[in-house]
N, C-alpha and C positions, 0 to 999 in steps of 0.2 A: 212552678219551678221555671218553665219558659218566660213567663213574665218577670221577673225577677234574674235572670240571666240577662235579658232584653235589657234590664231598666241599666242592671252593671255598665255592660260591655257601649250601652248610648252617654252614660255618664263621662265613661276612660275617651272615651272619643272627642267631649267635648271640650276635656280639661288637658288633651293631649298638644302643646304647641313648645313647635321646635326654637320657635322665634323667639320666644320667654329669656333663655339664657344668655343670648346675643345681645337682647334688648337692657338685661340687667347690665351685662358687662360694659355696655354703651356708656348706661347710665354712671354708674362709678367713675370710669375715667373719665368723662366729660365732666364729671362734676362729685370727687369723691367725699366720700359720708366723714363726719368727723373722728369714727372709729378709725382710721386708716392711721392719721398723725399722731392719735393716743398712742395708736399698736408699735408702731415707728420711733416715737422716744422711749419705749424700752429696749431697742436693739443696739448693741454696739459700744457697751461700757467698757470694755476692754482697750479700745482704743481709743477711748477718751483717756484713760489711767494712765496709757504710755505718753501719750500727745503732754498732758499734763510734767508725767516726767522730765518730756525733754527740755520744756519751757520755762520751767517753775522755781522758784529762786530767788525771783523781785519781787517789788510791789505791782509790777503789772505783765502778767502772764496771758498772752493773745493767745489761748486755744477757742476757739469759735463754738457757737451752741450749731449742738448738731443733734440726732435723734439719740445717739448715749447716753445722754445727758443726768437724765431720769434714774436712767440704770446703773450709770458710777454712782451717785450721789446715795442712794441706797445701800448701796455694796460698802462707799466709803464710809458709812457709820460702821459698817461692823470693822471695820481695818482702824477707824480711829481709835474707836470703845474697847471692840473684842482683842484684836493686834497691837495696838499702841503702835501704830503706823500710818502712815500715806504712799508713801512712795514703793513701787514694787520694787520687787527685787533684783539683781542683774538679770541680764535674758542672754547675755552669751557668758560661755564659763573660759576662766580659766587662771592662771597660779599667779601671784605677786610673790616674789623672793627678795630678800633681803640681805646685798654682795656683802655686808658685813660679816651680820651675824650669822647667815644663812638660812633663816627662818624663811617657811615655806607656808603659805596661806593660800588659801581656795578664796575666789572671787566672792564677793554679796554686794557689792555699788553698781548700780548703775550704771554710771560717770564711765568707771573704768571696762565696765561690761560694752558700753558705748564704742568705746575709744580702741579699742582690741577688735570687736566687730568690722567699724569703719576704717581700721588700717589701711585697708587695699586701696581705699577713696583720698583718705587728704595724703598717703606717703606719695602720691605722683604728685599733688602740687608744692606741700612742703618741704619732702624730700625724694626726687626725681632722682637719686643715683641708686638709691634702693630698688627701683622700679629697674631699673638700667642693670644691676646686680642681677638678681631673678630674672628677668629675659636671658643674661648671658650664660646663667647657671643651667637654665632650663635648654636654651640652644647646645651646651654643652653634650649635657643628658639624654640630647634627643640622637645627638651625633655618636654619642659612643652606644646606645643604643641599636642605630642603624648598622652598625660596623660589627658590631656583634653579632645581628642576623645575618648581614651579609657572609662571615665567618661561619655559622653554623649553616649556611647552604652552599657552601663552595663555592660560593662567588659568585653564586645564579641572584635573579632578582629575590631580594625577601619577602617574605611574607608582608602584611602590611604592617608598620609600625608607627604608633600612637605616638602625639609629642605628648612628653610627659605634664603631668600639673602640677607636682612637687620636684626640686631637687635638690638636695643638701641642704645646708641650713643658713639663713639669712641675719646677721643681728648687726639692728641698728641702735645708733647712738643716740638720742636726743636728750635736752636742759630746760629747763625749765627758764624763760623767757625772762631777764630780770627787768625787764626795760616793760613787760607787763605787768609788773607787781600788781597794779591796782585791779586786774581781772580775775586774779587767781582767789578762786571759789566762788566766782557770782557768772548768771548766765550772759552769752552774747548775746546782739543782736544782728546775727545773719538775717539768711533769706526765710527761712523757720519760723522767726519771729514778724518778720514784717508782713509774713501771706495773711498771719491773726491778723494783725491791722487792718489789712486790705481787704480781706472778708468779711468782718463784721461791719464795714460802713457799704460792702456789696447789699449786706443780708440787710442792714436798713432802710436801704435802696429801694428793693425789692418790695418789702412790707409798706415800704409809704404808698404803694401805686394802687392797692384796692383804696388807701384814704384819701389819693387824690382824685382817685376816677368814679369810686362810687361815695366818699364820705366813712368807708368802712375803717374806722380809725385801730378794731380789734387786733387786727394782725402786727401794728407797728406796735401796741401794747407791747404785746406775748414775745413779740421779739428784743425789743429792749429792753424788758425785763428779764429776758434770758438771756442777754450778754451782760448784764448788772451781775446777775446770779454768777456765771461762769467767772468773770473777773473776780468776785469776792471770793470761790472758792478758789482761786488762784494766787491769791494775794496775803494765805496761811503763812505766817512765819514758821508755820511748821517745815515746811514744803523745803527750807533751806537748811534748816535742822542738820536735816534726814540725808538731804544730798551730798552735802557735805561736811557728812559724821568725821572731823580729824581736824589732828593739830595742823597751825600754821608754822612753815618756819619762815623767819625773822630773820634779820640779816647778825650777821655772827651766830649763828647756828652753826654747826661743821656740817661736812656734805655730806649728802645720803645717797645711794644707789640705788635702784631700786631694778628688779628685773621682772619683765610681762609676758607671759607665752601661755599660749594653748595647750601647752604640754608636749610630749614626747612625734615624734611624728610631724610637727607643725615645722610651715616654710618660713615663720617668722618669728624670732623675740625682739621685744625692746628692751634698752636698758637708758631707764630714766635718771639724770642727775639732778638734783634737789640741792645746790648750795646758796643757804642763807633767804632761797625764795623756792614756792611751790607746796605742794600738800606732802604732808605726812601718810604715802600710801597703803603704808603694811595699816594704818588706823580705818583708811578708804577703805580698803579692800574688807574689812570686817563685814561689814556690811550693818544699817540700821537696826536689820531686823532679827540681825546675831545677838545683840549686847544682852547680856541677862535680862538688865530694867532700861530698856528705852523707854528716855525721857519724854512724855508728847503732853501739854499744860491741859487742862482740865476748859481754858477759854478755849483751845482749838476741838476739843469733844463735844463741846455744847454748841461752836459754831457750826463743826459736819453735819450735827443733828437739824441745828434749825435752819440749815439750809437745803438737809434732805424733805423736810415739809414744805419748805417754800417749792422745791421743784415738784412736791406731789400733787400742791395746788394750782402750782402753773400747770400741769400735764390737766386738772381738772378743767382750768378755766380754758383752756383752748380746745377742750371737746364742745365748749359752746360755739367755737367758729366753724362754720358750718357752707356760706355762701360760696367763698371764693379760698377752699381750703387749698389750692391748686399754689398760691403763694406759699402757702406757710411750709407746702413738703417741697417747694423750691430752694427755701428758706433753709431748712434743713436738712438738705443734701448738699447745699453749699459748704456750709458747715462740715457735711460729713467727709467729703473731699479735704478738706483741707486739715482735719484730724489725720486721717488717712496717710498724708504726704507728712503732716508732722512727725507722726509717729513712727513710720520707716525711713524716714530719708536719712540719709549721711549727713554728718558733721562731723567740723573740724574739732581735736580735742577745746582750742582757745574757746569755743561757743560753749563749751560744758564745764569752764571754769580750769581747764589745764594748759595755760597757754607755752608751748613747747617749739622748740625750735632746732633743725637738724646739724649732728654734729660728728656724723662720721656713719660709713657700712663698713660690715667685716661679710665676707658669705664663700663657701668653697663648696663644691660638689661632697666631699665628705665631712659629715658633721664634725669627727674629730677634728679634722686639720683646721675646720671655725674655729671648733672652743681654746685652740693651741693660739691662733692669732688673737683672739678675745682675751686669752689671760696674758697675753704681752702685752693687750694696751691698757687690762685694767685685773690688775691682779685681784685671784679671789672669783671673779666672776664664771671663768671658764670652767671652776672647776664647783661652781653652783650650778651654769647650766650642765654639766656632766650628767649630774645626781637626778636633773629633769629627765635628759632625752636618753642617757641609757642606766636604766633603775635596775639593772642585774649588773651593774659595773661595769668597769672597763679591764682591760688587759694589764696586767699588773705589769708591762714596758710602758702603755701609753699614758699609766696613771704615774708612773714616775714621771714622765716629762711632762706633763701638766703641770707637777705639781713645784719642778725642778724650775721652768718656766715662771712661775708665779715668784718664787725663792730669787732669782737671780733679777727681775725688776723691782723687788722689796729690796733686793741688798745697792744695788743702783741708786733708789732712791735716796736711801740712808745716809750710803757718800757724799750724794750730790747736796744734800742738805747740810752735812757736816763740811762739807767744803765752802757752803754761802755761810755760815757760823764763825769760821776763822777766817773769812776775808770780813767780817762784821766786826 
């Protein structure tokens, strides 16, 4: 037994070294194994999918290869085949109304999920009096606010009081840009667009310097062959389909209205006019992936397919590189950066095919007294946003004069036309 205890506890001692894990971990970073970059282009499909969304449209869509890659292009067969789709779905929600008819539709476009999202971003460069609206509403709010606690403490110092982040309701005007006719439903080319460009001859860059330093030509292979690949799956006819699923209006079309809000509660609607130029949004807002039989051609199912084999064997062929893998996960984290910024960053509606231009703010501390100035400049509307922001009604005095309001610039107009009629 002693001998045999002995021989144990002289073996543990020999195979006992603290050094071993430090000395792995050395080894890997200094120079990691080609498992590293496999494991690495499965992560992060998700935002290759949006990156794609934002760009995709043309014949050439700069989303850069990044380690996603692998893992959209997978996922994207079952969304071509199983879904009859490509493009996701909105990611922020919210109602298209229709001042006409008064049809009320739930969000499903992108485009318009976009564009609602990034309000806060382009309304200060495109329309700066909306920004200037909202500060004064809100400095408003904060003031009657303070005067109210000052009031419930008899005058003594109050309590502390928050500025508010909401206050009453803001609605702006904007048209549909006619003078951009030729942009309306194909993508811009902002800053979005041009980082693709600028990355993927970064990420060429990068991959020539093992083939100019040591001859190692594998890395600028695997790389240009992976911006080959990302272009082609970028450059689906589908990809513009889907983006924008709706009619065009044409010029002699009548005008349309359209109304955009988050719903009840929210600091902002828009109300978009559509004459003769601009999309059909109650058809936008459907969304692709609403329509009973979305259309997707049986050449773009067979292309997501053979382009998910070609990235299973790029992801094979570059577990052969092995020497100076140190490039290749440079390679694609570049890349993954600039998905990353694609994917979340702001844009203006005009880069997503809605080129809109500003054309009036209405906004008061109380929501009623907005929708009261909103149906004086465009009847009909006030009394659509009503139905949004208070869905238990209104006070059967405030609904007469809404509604009284809408009647007395209908009857206005009618004059005014029969009066250019008999001077004709």
């Amino acid at each position: 037994m002693a001998p045999l205890m002995g021989h144990l506890f002289a073996r543990q001692s020999s195979d006992f070294d603290l050094s071993e894990p430090l000395s792995s971990f050395s080894d890997e970073w200094s120079a990691p194994s080609n498992y590293a970059f496999t494991i690495l282009l499965l992560l992060g499909g998700d935002v290759v999918s949006r990156a794609l969304a934002q760009l995709a449209g043309g014949w050439y869509t700069p989303v850069a290869f990044s380690f996603g890659w692998v893992s959209y292009a997978t996922s994207a067969v079952n969304s071509a085949v199983g879904e009859m789709k490509l493009m996701p779905g909105s990611d922020t929600p919210c109602t298209v109304i229709n001042v006409s008819s008064g049809q009320s539709r739930s969000n499903g476009s992108w485009i318009l999920g976009r564009v609602m999202r990034d309000f806060e971003y382009w309304m200060k460069q495109d329309g700066p009096e909306v920004h200037k609206m909202v500060t004064e509403l809100r400095d408003n709010k904060f003031k009657w606010d303070l005067d109210q606690a000052k009031a419930k403490s008899s005058g003594m110092a109050p309590k502390k009081v928050e500025r508010p982040k909401l206050a009453g309701l803001v609605v702006s005007f904007w048209k549909v840009d006619e003078m951009k006719r030729s942009s309306v439903g194909k993508p811009g080319m902002d800053i979005l667009f041009w980082s693709g460009v600028v990355t993927s001859i970064v990420q060429l860059g990068v991959a020539a310097i093992p083939f100019g330093v040591y001859g190692d030509w594998g890395y600028f292979l695997v790389t240009a062959a992976a911006i080959i690949l990302c272009l082609l799956t970028g450059c689906q006819k589908q990809w513009k389909r889907e983006k924008w699923a709706c009619r065009i209006f044409e010029k002699g079309d009548k005008p349309r209205h359209y109304i955009m809000t988050r719903g009840n509660g929210a600091q902002h609607a828009l109300i978009i006019e559509c004459n003769g130029v601009g999309m059909n949004l109650e058809d936008l807002c459907t969304g692709f992936d609403n329509l009973d039989s979305p259309a997707i051609s049986v050449t773009t199912r067979f292309a997501m397919l053979g382009l998910a084999v070609l990235w299973v064997c790029l992801l094979i062929a570059s577990s052969a590189l092995t020497d100076h893998a140190w490039f290749l996960i440079a390679v694609g984290s570049i890349g993954m950066l600039q998905n990353i910024f694609v994917a979340g960053w702001s844009r203006k509606p005009e880069s997503l095919g809605l080129p809109l231009i500003f054309d009036g703010v209405i906004g008061h501390r109380k929501v009623i007294e907005t929708l009261y100035k909103v149906e004086e400049r465009l009847p009909n509307a006030g009394q659509r946003l009503a139905g949004e922001f208070f869905p238990a009604g209104l006070r059967s005095d405030e609904e007469d004069k809404l509604k009284g309001i809408g009647e007395k610039v209908k009857n206005r107009k009618e004059e005014h036309m029969t009066e250019n009629e008999k001077l004709k």
